[in-house]
C-alpha positions in Angstrom: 78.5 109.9 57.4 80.3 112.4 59.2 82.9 112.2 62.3 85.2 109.2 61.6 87.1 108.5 64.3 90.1 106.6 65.1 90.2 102.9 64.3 86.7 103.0 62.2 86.6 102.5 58.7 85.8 105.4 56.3 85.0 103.6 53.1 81.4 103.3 51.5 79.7 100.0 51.9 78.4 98.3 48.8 75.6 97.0 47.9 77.2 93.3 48.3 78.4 94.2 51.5 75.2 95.6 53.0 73.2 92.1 51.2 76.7 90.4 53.3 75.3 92.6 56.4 71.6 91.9 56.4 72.2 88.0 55.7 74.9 87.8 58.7 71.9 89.6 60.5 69.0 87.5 59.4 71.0 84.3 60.7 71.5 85.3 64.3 67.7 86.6 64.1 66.5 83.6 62.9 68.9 81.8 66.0 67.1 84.3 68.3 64.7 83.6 70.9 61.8 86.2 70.2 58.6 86.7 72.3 55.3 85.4 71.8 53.6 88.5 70.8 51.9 90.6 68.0 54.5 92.4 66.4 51.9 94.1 63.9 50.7 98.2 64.2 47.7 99.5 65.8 45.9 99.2 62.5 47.1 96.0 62.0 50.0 96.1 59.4 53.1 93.6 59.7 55.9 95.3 60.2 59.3 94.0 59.3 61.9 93.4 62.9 64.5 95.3 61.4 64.7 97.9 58.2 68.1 99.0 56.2 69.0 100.6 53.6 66.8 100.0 50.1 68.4 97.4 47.2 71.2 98.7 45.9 71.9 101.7 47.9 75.4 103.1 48.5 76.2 104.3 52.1 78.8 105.6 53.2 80.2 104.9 56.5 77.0 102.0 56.9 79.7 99.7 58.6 79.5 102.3 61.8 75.3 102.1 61.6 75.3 98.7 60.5 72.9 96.0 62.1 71.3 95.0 65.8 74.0 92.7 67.1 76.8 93.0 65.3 79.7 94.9 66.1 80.0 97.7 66.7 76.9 97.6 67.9 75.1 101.4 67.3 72.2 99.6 66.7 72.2 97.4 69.7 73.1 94.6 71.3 70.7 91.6 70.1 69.8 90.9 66.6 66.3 90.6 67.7 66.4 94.5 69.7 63.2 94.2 72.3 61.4 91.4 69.8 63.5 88.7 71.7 63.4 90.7 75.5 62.2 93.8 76.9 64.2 95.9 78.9 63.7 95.1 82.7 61.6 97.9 84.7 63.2 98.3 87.5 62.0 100.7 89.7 64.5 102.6 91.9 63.2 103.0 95.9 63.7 103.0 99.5 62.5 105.1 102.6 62.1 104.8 106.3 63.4 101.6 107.3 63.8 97.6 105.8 60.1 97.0 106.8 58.3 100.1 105.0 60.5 99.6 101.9 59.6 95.8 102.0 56.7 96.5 101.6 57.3 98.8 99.0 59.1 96.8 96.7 56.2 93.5 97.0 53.6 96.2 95.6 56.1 97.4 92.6 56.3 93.3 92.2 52.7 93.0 92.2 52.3 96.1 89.7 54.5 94.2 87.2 57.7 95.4 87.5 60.5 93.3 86.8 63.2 93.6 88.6 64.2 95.9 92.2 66.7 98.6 92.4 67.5 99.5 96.4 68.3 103.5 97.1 69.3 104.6 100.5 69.5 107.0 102.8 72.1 109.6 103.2 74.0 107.8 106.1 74.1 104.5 104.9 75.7 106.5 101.8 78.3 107.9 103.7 78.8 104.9 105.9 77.6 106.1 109.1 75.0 103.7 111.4 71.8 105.1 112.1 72.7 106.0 115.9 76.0 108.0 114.7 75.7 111.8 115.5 76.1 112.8 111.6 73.0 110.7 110.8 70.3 112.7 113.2 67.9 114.0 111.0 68.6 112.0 107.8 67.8 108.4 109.0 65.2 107.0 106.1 64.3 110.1 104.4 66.4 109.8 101.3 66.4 106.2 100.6 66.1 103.2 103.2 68.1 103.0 106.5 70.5 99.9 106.4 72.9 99.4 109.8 73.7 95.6 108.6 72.6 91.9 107.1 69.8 92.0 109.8 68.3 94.9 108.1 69.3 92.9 104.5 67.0 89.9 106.0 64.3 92.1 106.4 64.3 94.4 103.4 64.1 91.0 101.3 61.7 89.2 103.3 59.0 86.9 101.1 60.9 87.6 97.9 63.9 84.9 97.3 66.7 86.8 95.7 67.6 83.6 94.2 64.9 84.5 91.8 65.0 88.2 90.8 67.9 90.8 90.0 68.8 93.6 92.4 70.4 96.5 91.6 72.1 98.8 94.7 73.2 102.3 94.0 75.8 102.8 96.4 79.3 103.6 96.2 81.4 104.7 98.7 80.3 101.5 101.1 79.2 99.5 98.2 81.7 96.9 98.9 80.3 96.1 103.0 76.8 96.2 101.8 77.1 93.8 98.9 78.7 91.8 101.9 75.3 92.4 103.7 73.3 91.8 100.8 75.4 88.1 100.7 74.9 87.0 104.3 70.9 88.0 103.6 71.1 85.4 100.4 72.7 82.6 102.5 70.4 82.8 104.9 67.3 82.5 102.6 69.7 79.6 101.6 70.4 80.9 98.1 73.0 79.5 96.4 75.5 82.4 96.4 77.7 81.7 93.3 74.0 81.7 91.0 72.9 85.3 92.0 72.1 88.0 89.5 72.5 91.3 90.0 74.1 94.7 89.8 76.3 96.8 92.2 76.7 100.5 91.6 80.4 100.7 93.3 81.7 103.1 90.9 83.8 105.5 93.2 85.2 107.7 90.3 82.1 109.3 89.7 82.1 110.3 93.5 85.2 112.2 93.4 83.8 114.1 90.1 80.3 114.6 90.9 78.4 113.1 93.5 81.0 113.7 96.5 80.1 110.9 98.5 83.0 109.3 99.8 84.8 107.5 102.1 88.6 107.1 101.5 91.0 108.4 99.7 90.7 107.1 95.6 93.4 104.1 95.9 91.6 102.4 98.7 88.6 102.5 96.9 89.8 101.2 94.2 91.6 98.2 96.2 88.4 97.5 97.2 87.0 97.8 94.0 89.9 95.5 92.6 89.1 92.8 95.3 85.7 93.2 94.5 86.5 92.4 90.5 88.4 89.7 91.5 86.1 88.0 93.9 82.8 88.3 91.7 85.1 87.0 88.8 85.8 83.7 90.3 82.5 83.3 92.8 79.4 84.8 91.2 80.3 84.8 87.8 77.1 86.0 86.5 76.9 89.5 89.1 78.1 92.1 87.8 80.3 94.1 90.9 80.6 97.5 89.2 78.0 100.0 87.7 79.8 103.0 85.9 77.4 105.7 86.7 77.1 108.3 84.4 73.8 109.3 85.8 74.9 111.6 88.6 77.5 113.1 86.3 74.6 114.8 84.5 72.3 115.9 87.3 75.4 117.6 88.7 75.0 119.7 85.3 77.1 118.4 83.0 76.5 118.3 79.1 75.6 115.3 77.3 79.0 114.8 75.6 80.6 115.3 78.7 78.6 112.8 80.5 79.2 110.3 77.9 82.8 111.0 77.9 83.0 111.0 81.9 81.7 108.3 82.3 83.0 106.2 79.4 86.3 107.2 81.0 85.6 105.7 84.2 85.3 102.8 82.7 87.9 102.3 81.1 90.0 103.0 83.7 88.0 100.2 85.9 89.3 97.9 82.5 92.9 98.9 83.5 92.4 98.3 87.4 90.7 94.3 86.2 93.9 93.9 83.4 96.3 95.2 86.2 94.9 92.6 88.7 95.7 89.5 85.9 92.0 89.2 85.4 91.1 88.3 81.8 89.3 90.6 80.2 86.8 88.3 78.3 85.8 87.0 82.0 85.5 90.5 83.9 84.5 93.0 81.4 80.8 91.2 80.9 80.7 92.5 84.6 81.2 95.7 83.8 77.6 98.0 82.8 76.5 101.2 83.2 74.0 103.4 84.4 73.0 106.6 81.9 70.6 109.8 82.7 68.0 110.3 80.0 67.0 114.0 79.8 64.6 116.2 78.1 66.1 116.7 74.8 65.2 114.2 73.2 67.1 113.1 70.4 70.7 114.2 71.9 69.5 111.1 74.3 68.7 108.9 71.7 72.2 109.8 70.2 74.6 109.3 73.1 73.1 106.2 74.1 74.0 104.5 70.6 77.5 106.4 70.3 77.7 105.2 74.0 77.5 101.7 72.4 79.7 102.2 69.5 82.8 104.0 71.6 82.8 101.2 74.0 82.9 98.3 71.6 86.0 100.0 70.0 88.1 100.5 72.6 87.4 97.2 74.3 88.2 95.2 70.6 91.1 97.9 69.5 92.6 99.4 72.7 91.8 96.7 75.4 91.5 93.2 73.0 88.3 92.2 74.0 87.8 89.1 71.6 84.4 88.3 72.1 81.7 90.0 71.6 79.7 89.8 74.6 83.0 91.6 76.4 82.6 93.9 74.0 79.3 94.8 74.8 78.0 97.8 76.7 74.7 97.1 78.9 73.2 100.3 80.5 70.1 101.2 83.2 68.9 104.5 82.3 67.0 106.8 85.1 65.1 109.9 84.0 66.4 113.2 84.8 65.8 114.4 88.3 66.7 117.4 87.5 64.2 118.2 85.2 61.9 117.6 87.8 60.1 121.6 88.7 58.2 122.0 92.1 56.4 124.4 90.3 53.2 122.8 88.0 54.8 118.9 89.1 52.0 117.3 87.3 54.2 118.2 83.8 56.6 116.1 85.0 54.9 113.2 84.3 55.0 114.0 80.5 58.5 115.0 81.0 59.5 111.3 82.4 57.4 109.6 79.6 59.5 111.8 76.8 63.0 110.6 78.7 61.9 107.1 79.1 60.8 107.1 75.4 64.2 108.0 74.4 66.2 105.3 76.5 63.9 102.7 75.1 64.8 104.1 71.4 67.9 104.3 72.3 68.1 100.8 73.7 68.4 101.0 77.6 68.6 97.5 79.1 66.8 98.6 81.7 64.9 101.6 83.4 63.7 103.7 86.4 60.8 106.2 85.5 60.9 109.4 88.4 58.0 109.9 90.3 56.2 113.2 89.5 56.3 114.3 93.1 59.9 113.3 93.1 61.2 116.9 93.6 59.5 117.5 96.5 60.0 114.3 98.0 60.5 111.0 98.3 57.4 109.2 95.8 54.2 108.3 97.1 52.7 105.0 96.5 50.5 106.4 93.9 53.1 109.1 92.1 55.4 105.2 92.3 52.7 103.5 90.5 52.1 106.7 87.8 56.1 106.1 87.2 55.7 102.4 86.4 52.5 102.7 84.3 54.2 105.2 82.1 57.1 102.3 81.4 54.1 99.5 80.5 52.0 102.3 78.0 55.3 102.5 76.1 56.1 98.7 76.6 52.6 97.6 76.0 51.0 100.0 74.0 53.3 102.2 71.5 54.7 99.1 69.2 58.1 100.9 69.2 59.1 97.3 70.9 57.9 95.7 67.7 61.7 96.6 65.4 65.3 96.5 66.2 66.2 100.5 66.5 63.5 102.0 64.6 65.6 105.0 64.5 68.7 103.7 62.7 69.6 105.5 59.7 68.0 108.9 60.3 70.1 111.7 59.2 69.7 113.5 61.9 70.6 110.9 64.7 73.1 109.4 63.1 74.7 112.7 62.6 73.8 113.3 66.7 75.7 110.7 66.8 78.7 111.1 65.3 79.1 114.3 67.0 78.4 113.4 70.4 81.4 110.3 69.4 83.8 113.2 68.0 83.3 115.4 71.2 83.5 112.3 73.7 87.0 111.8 71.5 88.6 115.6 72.3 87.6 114.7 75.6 89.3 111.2 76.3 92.2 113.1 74.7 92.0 115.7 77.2 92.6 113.3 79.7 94.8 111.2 78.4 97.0 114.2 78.1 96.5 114.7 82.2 98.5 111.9 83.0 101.8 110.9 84.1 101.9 107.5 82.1 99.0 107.9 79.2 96.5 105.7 80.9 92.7 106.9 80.9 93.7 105.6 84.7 96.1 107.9 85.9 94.4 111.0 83.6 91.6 109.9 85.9 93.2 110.5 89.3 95.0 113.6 88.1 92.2 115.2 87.1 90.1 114.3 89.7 93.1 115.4 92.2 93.3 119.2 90.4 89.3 119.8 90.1 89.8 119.4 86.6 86.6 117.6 86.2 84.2 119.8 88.4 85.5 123.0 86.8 84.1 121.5 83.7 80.7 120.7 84.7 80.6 123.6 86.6 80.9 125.6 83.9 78.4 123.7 81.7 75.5 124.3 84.4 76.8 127.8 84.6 76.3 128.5 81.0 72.8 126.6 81.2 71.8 128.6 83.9 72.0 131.7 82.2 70.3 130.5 79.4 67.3 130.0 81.5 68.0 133.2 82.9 68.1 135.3 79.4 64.6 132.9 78.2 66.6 131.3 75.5 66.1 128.1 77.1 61.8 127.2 78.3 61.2 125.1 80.7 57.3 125.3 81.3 55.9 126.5 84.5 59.5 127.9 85.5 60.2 130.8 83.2 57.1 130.5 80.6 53.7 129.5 80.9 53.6 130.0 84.5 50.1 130.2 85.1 48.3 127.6 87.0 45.1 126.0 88.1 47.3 123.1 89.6 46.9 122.5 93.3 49.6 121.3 95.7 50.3 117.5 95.6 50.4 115.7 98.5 53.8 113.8 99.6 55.0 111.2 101.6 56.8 112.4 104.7 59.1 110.8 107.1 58.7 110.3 110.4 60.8 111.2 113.5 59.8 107.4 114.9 62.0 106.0 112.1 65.1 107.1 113.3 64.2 106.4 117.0 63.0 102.7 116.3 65.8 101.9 114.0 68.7 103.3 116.7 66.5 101.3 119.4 66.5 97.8 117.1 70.4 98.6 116.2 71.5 98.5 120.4 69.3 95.3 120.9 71.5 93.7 117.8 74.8 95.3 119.3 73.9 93.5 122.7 72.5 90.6 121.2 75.7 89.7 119.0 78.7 87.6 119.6 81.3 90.7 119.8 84.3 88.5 120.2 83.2 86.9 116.7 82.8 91.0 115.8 85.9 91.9 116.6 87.9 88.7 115.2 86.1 89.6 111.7 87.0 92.8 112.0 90.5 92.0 112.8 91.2 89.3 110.0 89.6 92.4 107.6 92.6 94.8 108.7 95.2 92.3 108.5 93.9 91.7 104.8 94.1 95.0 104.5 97.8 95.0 105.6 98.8 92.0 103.6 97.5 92.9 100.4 94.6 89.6 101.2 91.7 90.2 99.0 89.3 91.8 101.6 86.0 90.4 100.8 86.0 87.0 102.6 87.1 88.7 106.1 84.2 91.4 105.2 81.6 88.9 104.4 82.4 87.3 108.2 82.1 90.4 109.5 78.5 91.0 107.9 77.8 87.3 109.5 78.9 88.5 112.3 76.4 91.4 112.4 79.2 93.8 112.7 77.5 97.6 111.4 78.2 99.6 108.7 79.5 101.9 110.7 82.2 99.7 112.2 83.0 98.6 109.2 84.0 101.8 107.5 85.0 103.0 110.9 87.5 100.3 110.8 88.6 101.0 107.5 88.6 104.6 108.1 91.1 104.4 110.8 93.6 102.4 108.3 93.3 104.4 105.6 92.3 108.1 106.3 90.2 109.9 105.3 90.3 112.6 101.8 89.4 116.5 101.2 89.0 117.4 97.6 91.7 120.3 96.6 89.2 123.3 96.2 88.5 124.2 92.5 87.3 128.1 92.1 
């Protein structure tokens, strides 16, 4: 094999130790839970759950293929790979207000998907209330409209979240909506300390791609901290912070560079749990991530198991992660957005298929397929239920669920992904070298404080674009096979009303309320603040409280400041 890296072992495994390898494997599968299912192909023949190299074969460098659920883990993460569980299909969507996307998220439900991921709309985002000047014009159109818990209570109604996982992909606020998200459980009368589920929260993808924050980067990352800390000891099985790669590529970064971005991020959110005193066997588990899969399809495949392999290494060798479940690295995986076209959108439903493909062969714990109307707007109820048939036909009907990484031992991914390992090593180095003390940490913040990351992907999209521009690149019905017989879709719009209603239903709360409890939240939430208090108990009163978003982050705000990114070109 090619591209050792630091800390990995560059001998050739034996035939002994691969027979060592495959009975270490066949133990745990044979401790595994798998499925009740047909595990044979189309035409009936029995297929083995994992395959290996033949009797007696010499590989070199096997120990960095190796076998489904052992370290370090290339292969994935369970012995029995989607034998023992599927990945969860968990649809991303929100529009208008709670109600609409209610009612939403009970037909995905009812359509067989497994599991709810909430998007929302560009105020919410930037911590604004529906009512706030800035939000005239964007109120529900991008995701749903959430002002606080009394919108929680309703975009949850008739399904117990007791009983299913929810994922929120949110950042800069992400901390007073969990709090929302909370005072809607407790009212359902869940108990609080058994709930499941996943908060985006990753900030330091904000500053490099997405741009949506609120403070400057070390008050988010108090936040975050208290976050860490609080989930650690009172919901032990949520886990507070999603490392989001995803919007690192659709701002135009490269493959390798998303991979290294956001493995980066990471680590640095491991430094900010070990410099709290967390233990690292306890809060890393918390810790997953959330991947793009894009067209080409192969280099997908490839960063997702290198994505794996990187992680399990630094947490054992860098870190000293003992176990292996804090050693593991769980990941959502969303199609690419942005190869979506307006033009001929009907392609793109072969185009999310091909992406969604390559996360499940490259293991994705979960995934969102994109609506083919998705470019043009928010989905329709139909293009939503073409995205989720697409994940059951490959679940259901393709028998690549049927082995453990069917793709292990290819030449040609395994070489993918030793390369995409070796570049996302130059690139850690590169950042390493930023900062003032050698953490991944402070490379992070200097980086992010001298542009140094947005040059980068800037210059990746700018060489892609011209590319496209000089046809070395296709992308059909764009710059090649442009002709058409296709007729406009149609797409769901938002109305006007849903802004007007939900600033009408937000002053009957605000009159409704006890402010004096308000304010007193909002009080005890500064002084935390102030004191260095983890913030999340004063936050959660506050969302009991029905204090809004925007007070919230108002309050916060006018503690902390707000931030301007140096400019970069």
């Amino acid at each position: 094999m090619t591209g050792q890296t630091a800390g990995d072992h560059a001998g050739a495994t034996g035939p002994a130790d691969r027979d060592d390898g495959r009975t270490r494997w066949q133990r745990r599968y044979d401790a595994a839970r798998v499925r009740d299912a047909d595990f044979s192909t189309l035409s009936g023949l029995e297929v083995d759950p994992v395959y290996g190299p033949p009797d007696g074969a010499v590989v070199p460098g096997f120990e960095r293929i190796g076998w489904p659920g052992e370290f370090p883990f290339t292969r994935g993460l369970y012995p029995a790979g989607y034998r023992g569980r599927t990945w969860t299909i968990r649809q991303f969507s929100g529009f208008g207000n709670a109600v609409q996307t209610n009612q939403r998220y009970k037909m995905l439900l009812a359509a067989g998907g497994g599991g709810l991921s909430v998007a929302f709309d560009m105020p919410t985002l930037m911590g604004r209330d529906s009512d706030d000047p800035r939000a005239a014009g964007e109120v529900g159109h991008c995701g749903v409209a959430i002002d606080s818990a009394a919108d929680m209570d309703v975009l949850f109604s008739g399904i117990p979240l007791a009983d299913i996982t929810t994922s929120m992909t949110i950042s800069g606020p992400a901390v007073p909506v969990f709090c929302m998200y909370l005072a809607a459980a407790r009212r359902q009368g869940a108990d609080i300390g058994a709930l499941n589920g996943t908060l985006q929260t990753d900030i330091f993808k904000e500053y490099i791609a997405q741009k949506e924050w609120l403070f400057p980067p070390e008050p988010h990352l108090r936040l975050i901290g208290d976050l860490m800390e609080y989930c650690a000891a009172e919901i032990p099985d949520y886990k507070p912070l999603s490392v989001s790669g995803y919007h690192i590529r659709e701002a135009g970064s490269t493959a390798a560079q998303e991979l290294a971005f956001t493995l980066a991020d990471g680590f640095g959110y491991v430094e900010l749990g070990l410099s709290r005193g967390l233990d690292i066997e306890t809060f890393a588990p918390g810790l997953s991530f959330f991947f793009d899969a894009h067209i080409d399809f192969f280099e997908e495949i490839a960063k997702f198991r290198a994505a794996r392999r990187i992680w399990a290494r630094y947490l054992r060798d860098v870190y000293g992660a003992k176990t292996e479940r804090a050693q593991w690295l769980r990941f959502h995986t969303q199609t690419a957005g942005v190869s979506l076209t307006a033009q001929q959108p009907e392609n793109n439903v072969v185009r999310t298929a091909i992406e969604a493909l390559a996360a499940v062969l490259g293991g994705t714990n979960s995934l969102h397929t994109n609506a083919l109307d998705e470019v043009l707007a928010l989905p329709s109820e139909q293009a939503a239920e073409i995205a989720l048939r697409t994940q059951q036909v490959i679940m259901d009907e393709t028998g690549v669920v049927n082995v453990a990484d069917p793709l292990g031992g290819s030449w040609y991914v395994e070489a993918l992904t030793d390369r995409l390992e070796e570049q996302a090593e130059q690139i850690f180095d590169r950042i390493r070298q930023m900062s003032p003390d050698g953490s991944m940490t402070g490379g992070i913040l200097r980086g992010i404080e001298e542009g140094w990351f947005m040059t980068e992907i800037a210059e990746a999209s700018f060489q892609y674009q011209q590319k496209l521009e000089k046809n070395e690149k296709k992308i059909v019905g764009v710059n090649c096979h442009t002709e058409t017989v296709g007729k406009p879709v149609e797409i769901l719009r938002v109305s006007h009303e849903v802004e007007v209603a939900q600033a009408a239903d937000l002053a009957r709360r605000r009159a409704s309320r006890d402010q004096r409890a308000v304010d007193e939240a909002l009080g005890a939430m500064i002084a935390a603040a102030r004191s260095g208090a983890n913030m999340i108990p004063p936050m959660l009163d506050a969302a009991m409280a029905e204090a809004t978003l925007g007070e919230i982050c108002g309050a916060l705000r006018d503690e902390w400041g707000g931030y301007s990114e140096a400019p970069a070109f």
